[in-house]
C-alpha positions in Angstrom: 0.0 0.0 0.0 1.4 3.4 -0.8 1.6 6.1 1.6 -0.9 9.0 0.8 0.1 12.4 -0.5 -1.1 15.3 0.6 -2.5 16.5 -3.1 -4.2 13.1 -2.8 -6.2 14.0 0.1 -6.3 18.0 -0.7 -10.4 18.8 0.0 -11.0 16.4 2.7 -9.8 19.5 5.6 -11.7 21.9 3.1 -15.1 19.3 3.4 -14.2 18.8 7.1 -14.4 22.5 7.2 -17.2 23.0 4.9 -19.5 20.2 7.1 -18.3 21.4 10.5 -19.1 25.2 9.8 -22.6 24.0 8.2 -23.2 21.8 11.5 -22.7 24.8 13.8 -24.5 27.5 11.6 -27.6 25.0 12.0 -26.9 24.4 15.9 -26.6 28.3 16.5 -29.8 29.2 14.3 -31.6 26.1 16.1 -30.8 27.5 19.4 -31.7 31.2 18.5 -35.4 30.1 17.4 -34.2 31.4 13.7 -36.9 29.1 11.4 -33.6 29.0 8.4 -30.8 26.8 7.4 -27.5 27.9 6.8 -28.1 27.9 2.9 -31.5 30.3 3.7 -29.0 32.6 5.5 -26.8 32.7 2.3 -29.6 33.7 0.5 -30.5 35.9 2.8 -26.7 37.7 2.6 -26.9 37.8 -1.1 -30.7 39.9 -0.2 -29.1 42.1 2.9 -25.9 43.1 0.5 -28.6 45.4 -1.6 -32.1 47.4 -1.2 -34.0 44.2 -1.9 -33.3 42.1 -5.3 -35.1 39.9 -8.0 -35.3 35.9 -7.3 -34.0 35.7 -10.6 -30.9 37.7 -9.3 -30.4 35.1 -6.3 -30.3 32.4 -8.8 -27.5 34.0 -10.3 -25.9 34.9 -7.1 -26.3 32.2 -5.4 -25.9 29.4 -8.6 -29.1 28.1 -7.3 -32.2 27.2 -10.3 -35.3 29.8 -10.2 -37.4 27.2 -8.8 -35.4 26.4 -5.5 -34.7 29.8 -5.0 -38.6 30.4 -5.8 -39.1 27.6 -2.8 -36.1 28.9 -0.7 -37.9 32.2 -0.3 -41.1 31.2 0.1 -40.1 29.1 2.7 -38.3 32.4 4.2 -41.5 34.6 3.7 -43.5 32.2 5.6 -40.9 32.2 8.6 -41.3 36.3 8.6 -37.5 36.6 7.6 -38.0 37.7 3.8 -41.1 39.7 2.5 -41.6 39.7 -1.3 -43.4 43.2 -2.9 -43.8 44.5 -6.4 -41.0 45.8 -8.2 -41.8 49.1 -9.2 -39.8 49.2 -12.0 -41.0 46.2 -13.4 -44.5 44.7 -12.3 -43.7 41.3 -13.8 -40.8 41.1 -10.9 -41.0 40.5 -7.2 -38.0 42.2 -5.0 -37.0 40.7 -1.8 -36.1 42.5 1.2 -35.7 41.4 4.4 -37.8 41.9 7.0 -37.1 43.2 10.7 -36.8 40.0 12.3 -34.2 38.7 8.7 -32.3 41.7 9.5 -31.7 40.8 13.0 -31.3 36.9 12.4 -29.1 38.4 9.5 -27.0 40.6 11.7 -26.9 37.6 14.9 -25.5 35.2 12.8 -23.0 37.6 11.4 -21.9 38.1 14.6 -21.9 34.3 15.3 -20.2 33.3 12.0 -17.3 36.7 12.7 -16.7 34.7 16.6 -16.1 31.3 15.0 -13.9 32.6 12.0 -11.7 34.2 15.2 -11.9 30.7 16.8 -10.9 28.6 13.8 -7.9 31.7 13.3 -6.7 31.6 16.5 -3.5 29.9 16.4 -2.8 31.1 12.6 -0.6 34.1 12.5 -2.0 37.2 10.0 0.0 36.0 7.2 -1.0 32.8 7.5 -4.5 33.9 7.5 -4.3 36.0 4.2 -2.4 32.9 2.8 -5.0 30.6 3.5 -7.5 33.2 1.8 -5.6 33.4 -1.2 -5.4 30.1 -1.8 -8.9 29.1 -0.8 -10.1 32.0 -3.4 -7.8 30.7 -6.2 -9.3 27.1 -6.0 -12.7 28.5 -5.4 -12.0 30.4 -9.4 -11.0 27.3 -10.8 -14.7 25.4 -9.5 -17.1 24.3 -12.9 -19.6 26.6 -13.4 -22.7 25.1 -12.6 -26.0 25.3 -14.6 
């Protein structure tokens, strides 16, 4: 049996990562009483970055098909996190904002996520940190498009 390299084994840490941060996210919103899952409060960054946007624009964002985003934010206007209104601009469109209670599930679990980044950093010195950045940004350009 040969001995594994480490380019053999490359996103395992990233997936343990990836799996573990997901975990927590859905622990913390479990424990705040916030009716989302950690992918509902990606969706609901993509929504907080600008004065409300289109579901169709969330698809894009997000790389997510109209139709789960369609169900993604109906599930969230039904919690009381999102509310959908008439684009003025275009009456065909819905824009989603969120509502009092996304922005302050939004802005809790901004905190929560900005404490568990510092946690995970601890031991890793700045340079370190920005190195790990880079890199994880440079394999994040080189992912397939999705459709």
């Amino acid at each position: 049996m040969t001995a594994a390299r480490p380019e053999d084994d490359l996103l395992q840490p990233v997936i343990d990562v990836f799996n573990g941060f997901r975990g927590w996210m859905q622990q913390v919103l479990d424990e705040q009483g916030i009716a989302a899952s950690p992918l509902d409060l990606w969706l609901m960054s993509v929504v907080a970055e600008g004065e409300g946007c289109s579901q169709q624009s969330l698809a894009q964002a997000t790389g997510r098909d109209k139709a789960q985003v369609t169900r993604m934010a109906a599930r969230l206007v039904q919690a009381g996190l999102l509310q959908r209104a008439p684009d003025a601009a275009d009456g065909r469109r819905w824009r989603l904002t969120l509502t009092d209670a996304g922005k302050a599930a939004h802005r809790q679990m901004q905190r929560q996520r900005k404490r568990l980044a510092a946690t995970l950093a601890a031991d890793l010195s700045a340079e370190e940190q920005a190195t790990l950045t880079r890199l994880l940004g440079r394999m994040a350009a080189r992912l397939p498009a999705t459709d």
